[in-house]
Structure formats: C-alpha cells, structure tokens
Phi, psi and omega in degrees: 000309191301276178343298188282344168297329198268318173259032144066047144292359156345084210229128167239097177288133203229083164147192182263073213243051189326312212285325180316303253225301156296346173282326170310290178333314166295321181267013127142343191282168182236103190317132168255133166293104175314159174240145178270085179304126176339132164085346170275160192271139172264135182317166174267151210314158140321351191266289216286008146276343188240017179262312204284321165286304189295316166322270180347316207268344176314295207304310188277356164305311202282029158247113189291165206270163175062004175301194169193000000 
C-alpha cells in the first residue's frame, strides 16, 4: 500500500464497476473507498431498475399500433 501511495497509484470508482476494479488491484493500485455521509439514501441496485422497466414496456405492447 505505502509502495502504491508513493507512486500516486490511487484509483476511486463512483459506481459498480467489479471488473474495473479487479484489473486496478492487479497492477498494483489501491481503492480509497467513497465515505457515505450518514443519512444519505444510496441509488437503488441496477437489477430493480431495468425489471421496473420492462414492466413499463409490456403495457405499451398490448396497444396495437396504427388503431385509432
């Protein structure tokens, strides 16, 4: 760790990025961890945003296109 401080290896990812993150690690850099102030809400995970979408795109399937 002291080694990678000294040569500004230092990488902070502002989001869910594993692969990112495990390739850093390997060539030798080191995460500073974001800090979370007490009382903030963290966005909601990426599965239950895109399940909230395809709901949403079903409804508009069942209208068939060009009636009036």
């Amino acid at each position: 760790v002291e080694r990678a401080v000294k040569q500004k290896k230092i990488f902070m990812i502002h989001g869910r990025y594993p692969v990112i993150r495990c390739l850093l690690r390997q060539r030798g850099w080191v995460e500073k961890k974001m800090v979370h102030p007490p009382g903030t809400a963290l966005p909601a995970p990426q599965k239950d945003l895109d399940s909230s979408m395809l709901g949403d795109s079903d409804a508009t399937e069942d209208v068939p296109h060009g009636s009036k």
